[in-house]
HTML snippet that shows the backbone in 3Dmol.js (N, CA, C, O; Angstrom):
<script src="https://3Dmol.org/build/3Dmol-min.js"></script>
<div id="view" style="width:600px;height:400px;position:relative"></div>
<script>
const pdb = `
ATOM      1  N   UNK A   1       0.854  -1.162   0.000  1.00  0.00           N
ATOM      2  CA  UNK A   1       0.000   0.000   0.000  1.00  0.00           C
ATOM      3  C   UNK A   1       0.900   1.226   0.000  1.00  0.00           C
ATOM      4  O   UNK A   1       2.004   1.311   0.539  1.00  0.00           O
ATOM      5  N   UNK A   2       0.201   2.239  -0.747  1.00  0.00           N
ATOM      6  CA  UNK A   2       0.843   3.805  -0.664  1.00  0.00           C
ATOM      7  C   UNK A   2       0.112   4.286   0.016  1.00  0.00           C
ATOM      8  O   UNK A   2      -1.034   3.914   0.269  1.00  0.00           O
ATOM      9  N   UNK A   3       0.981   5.662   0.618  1.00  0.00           N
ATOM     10  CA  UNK A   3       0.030   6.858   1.602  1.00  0.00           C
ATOM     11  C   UNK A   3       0.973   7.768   0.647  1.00  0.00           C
ATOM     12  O   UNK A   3       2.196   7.901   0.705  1.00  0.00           O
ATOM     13  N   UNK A   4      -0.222   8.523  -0.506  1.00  0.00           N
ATOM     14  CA  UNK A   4       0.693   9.524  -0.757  1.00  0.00           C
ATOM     15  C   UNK A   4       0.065  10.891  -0.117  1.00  0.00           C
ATOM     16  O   UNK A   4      -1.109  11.253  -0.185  1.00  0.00           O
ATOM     17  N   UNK A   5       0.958  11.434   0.405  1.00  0.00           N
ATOM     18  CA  UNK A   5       0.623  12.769   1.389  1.00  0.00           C
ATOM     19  C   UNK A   5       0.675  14.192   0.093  1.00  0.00           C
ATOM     20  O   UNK A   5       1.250  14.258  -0.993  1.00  0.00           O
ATOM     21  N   UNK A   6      -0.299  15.284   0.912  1.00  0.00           N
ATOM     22  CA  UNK A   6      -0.402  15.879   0.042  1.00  0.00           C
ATOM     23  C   UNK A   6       0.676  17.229   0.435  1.00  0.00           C
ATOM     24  O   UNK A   6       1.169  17.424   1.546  1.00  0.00           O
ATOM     25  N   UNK A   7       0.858  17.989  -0.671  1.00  0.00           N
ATOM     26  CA  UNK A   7       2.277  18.725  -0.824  1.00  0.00           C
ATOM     27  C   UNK A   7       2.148  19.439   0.315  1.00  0.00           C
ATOM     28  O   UNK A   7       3.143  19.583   1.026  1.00  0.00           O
ATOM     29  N   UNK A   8       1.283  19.837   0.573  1.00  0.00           N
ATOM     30  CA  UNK A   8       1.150  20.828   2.325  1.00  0.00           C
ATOM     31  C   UNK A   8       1.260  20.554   3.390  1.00  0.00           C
ATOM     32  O   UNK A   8       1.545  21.279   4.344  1.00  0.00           O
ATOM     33  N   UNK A   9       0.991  19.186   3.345  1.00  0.00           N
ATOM     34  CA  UNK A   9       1.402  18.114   4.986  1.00  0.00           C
ATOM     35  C   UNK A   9       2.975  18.538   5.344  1.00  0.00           C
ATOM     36  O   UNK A   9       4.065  18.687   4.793  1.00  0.00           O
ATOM     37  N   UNK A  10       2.344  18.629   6.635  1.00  0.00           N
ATOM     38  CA  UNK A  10       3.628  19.003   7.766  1.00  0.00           C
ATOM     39  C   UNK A  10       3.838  17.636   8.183  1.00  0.00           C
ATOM     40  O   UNK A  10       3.212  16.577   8.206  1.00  0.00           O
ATOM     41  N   UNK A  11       5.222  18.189   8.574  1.00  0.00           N
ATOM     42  CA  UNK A  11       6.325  17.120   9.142  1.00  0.00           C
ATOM     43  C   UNK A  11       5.281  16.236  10.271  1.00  0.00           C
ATOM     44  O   UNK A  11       5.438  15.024  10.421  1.00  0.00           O
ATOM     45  N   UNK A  12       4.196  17.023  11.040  1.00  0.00           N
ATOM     46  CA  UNK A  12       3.454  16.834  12.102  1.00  0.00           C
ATOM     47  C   UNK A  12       2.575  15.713  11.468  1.00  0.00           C
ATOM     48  O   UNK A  12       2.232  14.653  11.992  1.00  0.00           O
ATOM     49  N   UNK A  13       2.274  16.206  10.164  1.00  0.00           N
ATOM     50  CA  UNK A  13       0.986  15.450   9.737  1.00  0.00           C
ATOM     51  C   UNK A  13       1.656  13.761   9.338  1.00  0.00           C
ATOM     52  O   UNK A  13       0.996  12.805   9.744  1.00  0.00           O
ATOM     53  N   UNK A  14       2.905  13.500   8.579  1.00  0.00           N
ATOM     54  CA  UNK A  14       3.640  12.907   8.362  1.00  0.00           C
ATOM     55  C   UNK A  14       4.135  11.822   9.001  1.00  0.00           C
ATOM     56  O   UNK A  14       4.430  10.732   8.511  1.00  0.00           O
ATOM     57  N   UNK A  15       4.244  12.355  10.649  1.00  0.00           N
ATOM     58  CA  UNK A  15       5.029  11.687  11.664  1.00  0.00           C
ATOM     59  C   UNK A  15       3.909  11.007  12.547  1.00  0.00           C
ATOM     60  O   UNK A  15       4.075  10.108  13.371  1.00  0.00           O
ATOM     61  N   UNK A  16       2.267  11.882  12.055  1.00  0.00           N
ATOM     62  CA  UNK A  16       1.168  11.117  12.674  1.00  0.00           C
ATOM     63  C   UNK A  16       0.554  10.002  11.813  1.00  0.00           C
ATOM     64  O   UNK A  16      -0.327   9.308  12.319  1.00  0.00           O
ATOM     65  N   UNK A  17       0.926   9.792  10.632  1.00  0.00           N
ATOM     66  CA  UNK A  17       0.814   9.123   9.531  1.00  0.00           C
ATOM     67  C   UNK A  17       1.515   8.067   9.811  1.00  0.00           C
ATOM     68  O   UNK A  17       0.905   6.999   9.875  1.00  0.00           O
ATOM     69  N   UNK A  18       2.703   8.082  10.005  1.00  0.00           N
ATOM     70  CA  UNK A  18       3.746   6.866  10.212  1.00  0.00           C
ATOM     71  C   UNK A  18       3.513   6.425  11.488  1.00  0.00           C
ATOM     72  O   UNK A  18       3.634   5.227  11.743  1.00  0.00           O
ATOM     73  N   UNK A  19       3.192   7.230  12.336  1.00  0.00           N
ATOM     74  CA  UNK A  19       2.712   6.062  13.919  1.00  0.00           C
ATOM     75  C   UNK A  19       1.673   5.790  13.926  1.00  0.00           C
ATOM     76  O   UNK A  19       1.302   5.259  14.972  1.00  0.00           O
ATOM     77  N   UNK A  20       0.634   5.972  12.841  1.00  0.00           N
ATOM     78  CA  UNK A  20      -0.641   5.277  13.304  1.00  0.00           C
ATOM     79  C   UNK A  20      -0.397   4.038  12.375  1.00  0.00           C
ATOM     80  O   UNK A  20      -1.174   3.137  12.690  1.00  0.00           O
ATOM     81  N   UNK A  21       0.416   3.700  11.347  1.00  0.00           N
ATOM     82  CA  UNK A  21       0.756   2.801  10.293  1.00  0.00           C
ATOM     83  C   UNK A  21       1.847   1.934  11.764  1.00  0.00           C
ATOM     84  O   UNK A  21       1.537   0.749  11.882  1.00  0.00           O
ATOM     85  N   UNK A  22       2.202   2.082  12.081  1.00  0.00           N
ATOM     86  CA  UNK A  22       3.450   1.470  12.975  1.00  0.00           C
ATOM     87  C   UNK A  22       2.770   1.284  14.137  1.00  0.00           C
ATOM     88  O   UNK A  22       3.557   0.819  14.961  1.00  0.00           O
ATOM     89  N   UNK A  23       1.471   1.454  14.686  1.00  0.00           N
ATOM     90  CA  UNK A  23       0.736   1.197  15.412  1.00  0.00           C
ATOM     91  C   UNK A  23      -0.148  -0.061  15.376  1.00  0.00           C
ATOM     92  O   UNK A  23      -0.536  -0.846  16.242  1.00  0.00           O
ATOM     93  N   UNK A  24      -0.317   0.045  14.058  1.00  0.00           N
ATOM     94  CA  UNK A  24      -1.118  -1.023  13.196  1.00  0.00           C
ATOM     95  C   UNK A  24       0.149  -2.281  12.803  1.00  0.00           C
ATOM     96  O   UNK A  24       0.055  -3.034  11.834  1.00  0.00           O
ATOM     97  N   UNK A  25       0.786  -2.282  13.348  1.00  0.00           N
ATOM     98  CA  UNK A  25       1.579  -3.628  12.987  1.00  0.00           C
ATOM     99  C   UNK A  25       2.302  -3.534  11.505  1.00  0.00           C
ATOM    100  O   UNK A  25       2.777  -4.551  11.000  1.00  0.00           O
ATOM    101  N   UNK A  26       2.360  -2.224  10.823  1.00  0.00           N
ATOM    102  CA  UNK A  26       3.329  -1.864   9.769  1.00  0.00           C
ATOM    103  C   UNK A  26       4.368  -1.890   9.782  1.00  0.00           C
ATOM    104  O   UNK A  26       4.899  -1.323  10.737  1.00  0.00           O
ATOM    105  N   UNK A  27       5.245  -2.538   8.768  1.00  0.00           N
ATOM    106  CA  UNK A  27       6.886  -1.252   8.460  1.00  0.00           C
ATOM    107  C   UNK A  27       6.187  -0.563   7.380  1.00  0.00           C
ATOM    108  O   UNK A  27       5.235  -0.764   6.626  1.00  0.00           O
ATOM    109  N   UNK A  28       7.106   0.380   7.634  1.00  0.00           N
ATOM    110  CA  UNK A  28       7.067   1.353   6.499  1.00  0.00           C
ATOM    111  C   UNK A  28       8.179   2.203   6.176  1.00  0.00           C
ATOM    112  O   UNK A  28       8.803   2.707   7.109  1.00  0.00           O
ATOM    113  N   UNK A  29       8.525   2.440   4.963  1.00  0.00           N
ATOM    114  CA  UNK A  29       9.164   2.791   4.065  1.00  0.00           C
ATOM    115  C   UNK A  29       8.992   4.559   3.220  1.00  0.00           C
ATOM    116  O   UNK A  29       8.558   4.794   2.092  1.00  0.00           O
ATOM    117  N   UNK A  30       9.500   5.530   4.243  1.00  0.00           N
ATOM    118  CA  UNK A  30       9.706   6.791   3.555  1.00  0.00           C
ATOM    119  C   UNK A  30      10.438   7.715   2.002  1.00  0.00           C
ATOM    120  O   UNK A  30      11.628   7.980   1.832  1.00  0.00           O
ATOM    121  N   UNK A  31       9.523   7.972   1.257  1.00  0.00           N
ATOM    122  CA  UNK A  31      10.420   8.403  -0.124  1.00  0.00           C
ATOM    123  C   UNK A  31       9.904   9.552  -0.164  1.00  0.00           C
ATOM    124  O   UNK A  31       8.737   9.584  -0.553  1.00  0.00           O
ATOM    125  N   UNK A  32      10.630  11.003   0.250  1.00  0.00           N
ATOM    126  CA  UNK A  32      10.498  11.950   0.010  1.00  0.00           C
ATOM    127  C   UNK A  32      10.940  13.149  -1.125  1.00  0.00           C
ATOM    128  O   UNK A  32      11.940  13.866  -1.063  1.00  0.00           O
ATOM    129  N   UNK A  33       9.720  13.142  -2.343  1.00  0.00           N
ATOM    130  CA  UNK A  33      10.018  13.772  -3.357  1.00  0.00           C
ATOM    131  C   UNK A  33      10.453  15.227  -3.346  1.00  0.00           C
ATOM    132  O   UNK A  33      10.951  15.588  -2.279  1.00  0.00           O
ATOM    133  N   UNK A  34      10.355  16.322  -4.502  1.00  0.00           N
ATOM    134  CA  UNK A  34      10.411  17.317  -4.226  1.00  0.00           C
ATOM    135  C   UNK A  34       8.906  17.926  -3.760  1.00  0.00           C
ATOM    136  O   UNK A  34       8.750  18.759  -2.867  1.00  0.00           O
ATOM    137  N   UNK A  35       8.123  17.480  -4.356  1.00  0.00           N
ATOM    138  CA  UNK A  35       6.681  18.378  -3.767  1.00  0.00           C
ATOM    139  C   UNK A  35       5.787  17.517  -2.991  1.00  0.00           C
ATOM    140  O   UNK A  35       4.751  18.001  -2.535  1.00  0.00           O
ATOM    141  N   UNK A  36       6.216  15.741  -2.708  1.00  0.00           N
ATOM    142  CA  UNK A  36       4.972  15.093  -1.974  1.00  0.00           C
ATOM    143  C   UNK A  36       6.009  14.236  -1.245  1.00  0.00           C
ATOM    144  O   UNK A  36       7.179  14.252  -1.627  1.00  0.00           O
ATOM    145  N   UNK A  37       5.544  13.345  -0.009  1.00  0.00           N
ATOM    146  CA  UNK A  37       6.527  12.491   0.647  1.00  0.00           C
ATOM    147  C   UNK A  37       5.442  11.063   0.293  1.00  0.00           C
ATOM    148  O   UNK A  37       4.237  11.261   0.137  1.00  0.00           O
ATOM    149  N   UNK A  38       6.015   9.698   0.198  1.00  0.00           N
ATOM    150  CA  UNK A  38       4.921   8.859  -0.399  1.00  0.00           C
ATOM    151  C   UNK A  38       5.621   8.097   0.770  1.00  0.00           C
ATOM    152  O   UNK A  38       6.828   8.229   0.971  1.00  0.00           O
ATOM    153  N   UNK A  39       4.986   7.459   1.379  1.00  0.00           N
ATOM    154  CA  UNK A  39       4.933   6.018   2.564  1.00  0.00           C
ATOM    155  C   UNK A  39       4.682   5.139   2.148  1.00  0.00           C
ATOM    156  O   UNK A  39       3.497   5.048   1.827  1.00  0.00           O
ATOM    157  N   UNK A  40       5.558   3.961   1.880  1.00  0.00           N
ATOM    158  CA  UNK A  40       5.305   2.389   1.638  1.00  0.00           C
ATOM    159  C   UNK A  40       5.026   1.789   2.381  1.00  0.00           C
ATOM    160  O   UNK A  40       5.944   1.466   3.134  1.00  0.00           O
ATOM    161  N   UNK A  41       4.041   1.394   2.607  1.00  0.00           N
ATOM    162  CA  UNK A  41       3.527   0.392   3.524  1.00  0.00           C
ATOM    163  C   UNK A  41       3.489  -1.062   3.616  1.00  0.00           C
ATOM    164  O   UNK A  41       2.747  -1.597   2.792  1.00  0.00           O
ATOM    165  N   UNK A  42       4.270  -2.027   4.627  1.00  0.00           N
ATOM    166  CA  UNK A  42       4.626  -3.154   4.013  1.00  0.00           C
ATOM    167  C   UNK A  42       4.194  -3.886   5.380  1.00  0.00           C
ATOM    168  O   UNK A  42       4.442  -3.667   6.566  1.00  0.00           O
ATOM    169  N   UNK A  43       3.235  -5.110   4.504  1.00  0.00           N
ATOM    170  CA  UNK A  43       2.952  -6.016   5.449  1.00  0.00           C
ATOM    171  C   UNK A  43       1.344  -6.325   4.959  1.00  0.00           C
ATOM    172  O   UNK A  43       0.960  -5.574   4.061  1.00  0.00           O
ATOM    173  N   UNK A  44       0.384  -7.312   5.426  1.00  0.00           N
ATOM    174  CA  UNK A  44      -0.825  -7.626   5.305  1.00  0.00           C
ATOM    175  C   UNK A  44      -1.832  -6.387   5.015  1.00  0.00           C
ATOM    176  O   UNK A  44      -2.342  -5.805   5.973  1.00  0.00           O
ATOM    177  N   UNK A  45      -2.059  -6.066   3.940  1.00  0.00           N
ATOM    178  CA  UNK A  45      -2.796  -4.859   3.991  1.00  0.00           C
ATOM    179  C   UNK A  45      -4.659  -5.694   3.697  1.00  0.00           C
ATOM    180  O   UNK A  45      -5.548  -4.989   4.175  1.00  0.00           O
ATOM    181  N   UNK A  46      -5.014  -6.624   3.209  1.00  0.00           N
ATOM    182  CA  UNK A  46      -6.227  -7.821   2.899  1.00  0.00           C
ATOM    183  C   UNK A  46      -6.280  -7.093   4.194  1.00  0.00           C
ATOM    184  O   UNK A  46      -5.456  -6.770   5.050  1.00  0.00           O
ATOM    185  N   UNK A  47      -8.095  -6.900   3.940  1.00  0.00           N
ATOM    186  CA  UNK A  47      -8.690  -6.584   5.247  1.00  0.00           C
ATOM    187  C   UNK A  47      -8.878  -5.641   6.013  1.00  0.00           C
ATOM    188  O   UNK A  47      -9.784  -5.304   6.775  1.00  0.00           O
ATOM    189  N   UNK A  48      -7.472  -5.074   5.588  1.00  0.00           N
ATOM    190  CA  UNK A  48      -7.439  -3.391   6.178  1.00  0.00           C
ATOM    191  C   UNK A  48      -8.067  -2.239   5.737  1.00  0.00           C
ATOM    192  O   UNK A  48      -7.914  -1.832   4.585  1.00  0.00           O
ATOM    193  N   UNK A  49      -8.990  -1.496   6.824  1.00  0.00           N
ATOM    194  CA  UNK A  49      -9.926  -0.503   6.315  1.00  0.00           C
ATOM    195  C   UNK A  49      -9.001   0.542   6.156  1.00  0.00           C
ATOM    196  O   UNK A  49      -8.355   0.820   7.166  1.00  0.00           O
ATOM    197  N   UNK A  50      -8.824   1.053   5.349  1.00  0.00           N
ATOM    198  CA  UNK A  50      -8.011   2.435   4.873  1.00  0.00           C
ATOM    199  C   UNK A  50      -8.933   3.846   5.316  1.00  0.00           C
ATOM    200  O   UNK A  50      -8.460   4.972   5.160  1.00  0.00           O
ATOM    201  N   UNK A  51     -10.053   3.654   5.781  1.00  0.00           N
ATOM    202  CA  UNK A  51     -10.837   4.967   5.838  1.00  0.00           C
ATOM    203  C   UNK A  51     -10.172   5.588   6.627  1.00  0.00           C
ATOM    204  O   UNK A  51      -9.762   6.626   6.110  1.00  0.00           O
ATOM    205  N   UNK A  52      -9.777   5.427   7.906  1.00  0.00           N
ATOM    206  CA  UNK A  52      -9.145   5.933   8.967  1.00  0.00           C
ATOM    207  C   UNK A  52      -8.151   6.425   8.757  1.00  0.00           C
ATOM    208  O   UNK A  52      -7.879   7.394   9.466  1.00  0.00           O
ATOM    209  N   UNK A  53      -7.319   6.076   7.881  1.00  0.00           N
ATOM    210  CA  UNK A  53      -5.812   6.673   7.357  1.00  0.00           C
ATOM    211  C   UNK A  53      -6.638   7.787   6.154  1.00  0.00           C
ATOM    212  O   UNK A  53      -6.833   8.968   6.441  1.00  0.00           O
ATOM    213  N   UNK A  54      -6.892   7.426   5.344  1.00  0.00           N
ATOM    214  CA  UNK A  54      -7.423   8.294   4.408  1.00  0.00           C
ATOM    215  C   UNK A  54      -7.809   9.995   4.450  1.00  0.00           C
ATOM    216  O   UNK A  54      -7.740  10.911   3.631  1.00  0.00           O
ATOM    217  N   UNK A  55      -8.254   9.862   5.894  1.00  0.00           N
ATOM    218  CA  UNK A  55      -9.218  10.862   6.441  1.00  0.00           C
ATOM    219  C   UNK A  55      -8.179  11.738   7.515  1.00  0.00           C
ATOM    220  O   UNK A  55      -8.410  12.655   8.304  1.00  0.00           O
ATOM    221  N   UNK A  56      -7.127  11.114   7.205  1.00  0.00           N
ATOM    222  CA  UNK A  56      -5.863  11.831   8.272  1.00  0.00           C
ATOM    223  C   UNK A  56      -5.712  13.289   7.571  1.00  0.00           C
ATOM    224  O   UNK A  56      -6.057  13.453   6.401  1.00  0.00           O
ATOM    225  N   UNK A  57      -5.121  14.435   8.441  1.00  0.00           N
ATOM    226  CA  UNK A  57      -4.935  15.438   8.205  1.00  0.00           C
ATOM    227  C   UNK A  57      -3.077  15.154   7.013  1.00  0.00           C
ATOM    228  O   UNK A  57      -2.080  14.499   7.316  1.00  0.00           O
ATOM    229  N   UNK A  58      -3.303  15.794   6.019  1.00  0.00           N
ATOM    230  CA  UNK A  58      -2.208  16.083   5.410  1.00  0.00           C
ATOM    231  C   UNK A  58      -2.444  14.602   3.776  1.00  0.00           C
ATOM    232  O   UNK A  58      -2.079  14.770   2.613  1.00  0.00           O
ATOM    233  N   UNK A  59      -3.004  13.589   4.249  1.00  0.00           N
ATOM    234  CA  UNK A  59      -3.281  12.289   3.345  1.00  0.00           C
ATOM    235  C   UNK A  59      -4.030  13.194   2.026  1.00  0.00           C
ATOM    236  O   UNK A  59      -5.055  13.870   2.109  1.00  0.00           O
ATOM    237  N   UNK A  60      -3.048  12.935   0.635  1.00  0.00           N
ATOM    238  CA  UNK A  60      -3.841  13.311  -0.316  1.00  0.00           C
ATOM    239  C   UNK A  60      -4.554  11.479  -1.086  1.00  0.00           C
ATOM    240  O   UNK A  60      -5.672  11.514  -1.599  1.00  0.00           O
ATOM    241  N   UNK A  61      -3.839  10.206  -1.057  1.00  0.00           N
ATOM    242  CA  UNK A  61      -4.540   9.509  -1.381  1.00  0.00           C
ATOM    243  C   UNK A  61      -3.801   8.190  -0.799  1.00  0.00           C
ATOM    244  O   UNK A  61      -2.573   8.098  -0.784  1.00  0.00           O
ATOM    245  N   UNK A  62      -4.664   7.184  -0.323  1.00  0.00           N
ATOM    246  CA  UNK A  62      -4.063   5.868  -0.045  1.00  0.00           C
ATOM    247  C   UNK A  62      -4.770   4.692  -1.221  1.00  0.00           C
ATOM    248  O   UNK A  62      -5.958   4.523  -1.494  1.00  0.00           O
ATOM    249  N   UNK A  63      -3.398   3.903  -1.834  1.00  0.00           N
ATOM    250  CA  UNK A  63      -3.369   3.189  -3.326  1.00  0.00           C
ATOM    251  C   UNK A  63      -3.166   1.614  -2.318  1.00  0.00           C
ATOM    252  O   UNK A  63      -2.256   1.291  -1.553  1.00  0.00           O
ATOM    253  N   UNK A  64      -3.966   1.150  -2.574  1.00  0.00           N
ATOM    254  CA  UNK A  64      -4.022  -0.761  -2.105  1.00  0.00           C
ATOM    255  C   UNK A  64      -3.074  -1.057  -3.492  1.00  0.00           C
ATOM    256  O   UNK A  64      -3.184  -0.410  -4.533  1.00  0.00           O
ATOM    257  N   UNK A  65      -2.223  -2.056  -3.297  1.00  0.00           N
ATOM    258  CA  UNK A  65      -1.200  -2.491  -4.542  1.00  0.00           C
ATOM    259  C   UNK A  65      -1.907  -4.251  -4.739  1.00  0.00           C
ATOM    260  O   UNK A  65      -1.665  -4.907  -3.725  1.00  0.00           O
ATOM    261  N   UNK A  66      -2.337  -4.694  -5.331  1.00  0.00           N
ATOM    262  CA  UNK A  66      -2.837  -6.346  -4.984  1.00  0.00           C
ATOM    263  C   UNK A  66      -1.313  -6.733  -5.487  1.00  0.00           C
ATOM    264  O   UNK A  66      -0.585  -5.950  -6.098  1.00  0.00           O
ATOM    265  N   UNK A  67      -1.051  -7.744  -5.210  1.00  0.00           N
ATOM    266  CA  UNK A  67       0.155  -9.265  -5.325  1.00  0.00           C
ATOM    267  C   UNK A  67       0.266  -9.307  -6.893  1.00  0.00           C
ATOM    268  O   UNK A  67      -0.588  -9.575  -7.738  1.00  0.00           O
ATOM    269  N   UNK A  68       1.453  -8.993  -7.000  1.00  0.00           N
ATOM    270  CA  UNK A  68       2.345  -9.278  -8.485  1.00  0.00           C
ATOM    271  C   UNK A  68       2.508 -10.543  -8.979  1.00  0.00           C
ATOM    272  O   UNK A  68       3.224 -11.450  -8.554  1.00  0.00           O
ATOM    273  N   UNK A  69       1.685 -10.508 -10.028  1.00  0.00           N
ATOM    274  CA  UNK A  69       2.420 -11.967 -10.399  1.00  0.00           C
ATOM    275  C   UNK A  69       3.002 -12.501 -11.578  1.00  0.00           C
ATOM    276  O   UNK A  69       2.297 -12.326 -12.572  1.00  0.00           O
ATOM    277  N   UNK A  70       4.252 -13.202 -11.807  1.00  0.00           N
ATOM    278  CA  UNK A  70       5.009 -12.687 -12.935  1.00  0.00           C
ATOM    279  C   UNK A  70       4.200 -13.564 -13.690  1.00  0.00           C
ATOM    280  O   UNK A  70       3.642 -14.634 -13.447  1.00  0.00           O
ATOM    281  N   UNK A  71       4.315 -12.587 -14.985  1.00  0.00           N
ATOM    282  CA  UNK A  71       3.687 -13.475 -16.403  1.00  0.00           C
ATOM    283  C   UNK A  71       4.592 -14.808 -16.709  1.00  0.00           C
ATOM    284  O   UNK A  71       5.687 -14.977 -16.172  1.00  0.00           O
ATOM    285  N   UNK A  72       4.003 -15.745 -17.642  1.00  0.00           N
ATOM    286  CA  UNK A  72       4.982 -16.556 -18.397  1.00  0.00           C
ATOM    287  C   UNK A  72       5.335 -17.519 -17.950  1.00  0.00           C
ATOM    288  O   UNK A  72       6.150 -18.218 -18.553  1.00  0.00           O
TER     289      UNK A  72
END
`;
const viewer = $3Dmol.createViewer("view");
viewer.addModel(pdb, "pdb");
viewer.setStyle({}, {cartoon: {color: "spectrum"}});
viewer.zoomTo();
viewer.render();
</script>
């Protein structure tokens, strides 16, 4: 899963983003662009209601990734 944050989120909004993900039994994985910071979220996401993160101050969108599977 992604948390991509939106360009105005503070460091505050960011750091409440990553402990409620790390609260929830996450790792996660910080990549901070020039205008957005995107959070990788790694671990069992099946099941997980995203509304609660979604609705966080600074969250411009959270992306569910389903399981890759190689062609061929």
């Amino acid at each position: 899963m992604l948390v991509i944050m939106e360009a105005t989120a503070t460091q505050e909004d960011i750091e409440r983003v990553k402990e409620y993900l790390i609260s929830k039994n996450f790792d996660i994985h910080q990549s901070t662009g020039m205008k957005h910071v995107i959070i990788g979220v790694i671990g069992d996401v099946i099941g997980f209601d995203a509304t609660e993160l979604e609705n966080m101050s600074g969250v411009q969108q959270v992306v569910k990734i389903t399981e890759y599977k190689k062609r061929g």
